[in-house]
Every structure is written in structure tokens, then in C-alpha cells.
N, C-alpha and C positions, 0 to 999 in steps of 0.2 A: 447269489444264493440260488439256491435249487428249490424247486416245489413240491411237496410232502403229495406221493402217489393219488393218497383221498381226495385232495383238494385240483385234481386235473380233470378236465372234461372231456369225455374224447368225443362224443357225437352229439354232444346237449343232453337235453333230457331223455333219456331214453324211455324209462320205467312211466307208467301210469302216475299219475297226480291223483291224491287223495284232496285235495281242494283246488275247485275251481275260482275264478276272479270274480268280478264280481259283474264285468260285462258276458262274461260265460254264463254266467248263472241266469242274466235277462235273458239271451237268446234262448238257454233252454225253458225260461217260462214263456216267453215266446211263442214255442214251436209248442207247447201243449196246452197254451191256448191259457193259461195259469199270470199271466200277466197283459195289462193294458196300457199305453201312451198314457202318462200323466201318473201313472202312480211313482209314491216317492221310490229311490232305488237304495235305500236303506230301509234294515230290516224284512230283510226278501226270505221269502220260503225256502223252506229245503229241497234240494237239488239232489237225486240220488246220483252218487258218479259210477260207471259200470265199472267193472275192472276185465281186462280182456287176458286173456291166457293164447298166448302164442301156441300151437298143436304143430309138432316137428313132422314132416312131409314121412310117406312112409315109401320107401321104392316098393315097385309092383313089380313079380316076378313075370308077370309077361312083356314089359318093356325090357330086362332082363334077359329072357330066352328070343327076344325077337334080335336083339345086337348082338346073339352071339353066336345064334344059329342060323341067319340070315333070311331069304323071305319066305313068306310059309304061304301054300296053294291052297 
């Protein structure tokens, strides 16, 4: 049997996660100082998760006119 396109992974998880686990979520209380050694790890605070947006490189037209017109004085 074959595998339905959807259901194929090609590089893991690519995309951003809208929830993190739950040891994610102590390291970032953690790191802003919002949790302590010993408290329970049930019922944990909320976690904002960022979401990052990838920005597509832009060519520069002087990398451009230096490879084509070769070196400039």
C-alpha cells in the first residue's frame, strides 16, 4: 500500500508549534525567572509562544553590477 501525500513527512516539523510540552514550558519559566525548584509542574502558567515569519533575502543590486562589471577603482 502507498501513503496518502498528507500523511508523509519530508523534513519533520517544519512550521512553528502552537503548543509547547510541558518541560518547554518550565525552561521558559525558568529563564524569566516565573518558576522555582519544587513547585508542582502541573498547572503551570501561560507560556506566550512567538511565532517567527521567515523574510525572503532581497539581492542587492550592487553585488549584481560588481559580477558583471567586474572590479570597480
Amino acid at each position: 500500500m502507498t501513503m496518502d501525500k498528507s500523511l508523509k513527512v519530508r523534513a519533520g516539523l517544519v512550521r512553528s508549534r502552537s503548543v509547547l510540552t510541558r518541560a518547554e514550558r518550565i525552561e521558559r519559566l525558568k529563564a524569566s525567572d516565573r518558576w522555582k525548584e519544587g513547585d508542582s509542574p502541573l498547572g503551570l502558567d501561560k507560556v506566550r509562544v512567538y511565532k517567527f515569519a521567515m523574510k525572503k533575502k532581497k539581492k542587492k543590486k550592487e553585488d549584481e553590477s560588481e559580477s558583471e562589471g567586474g572590479e570597480k577603482s
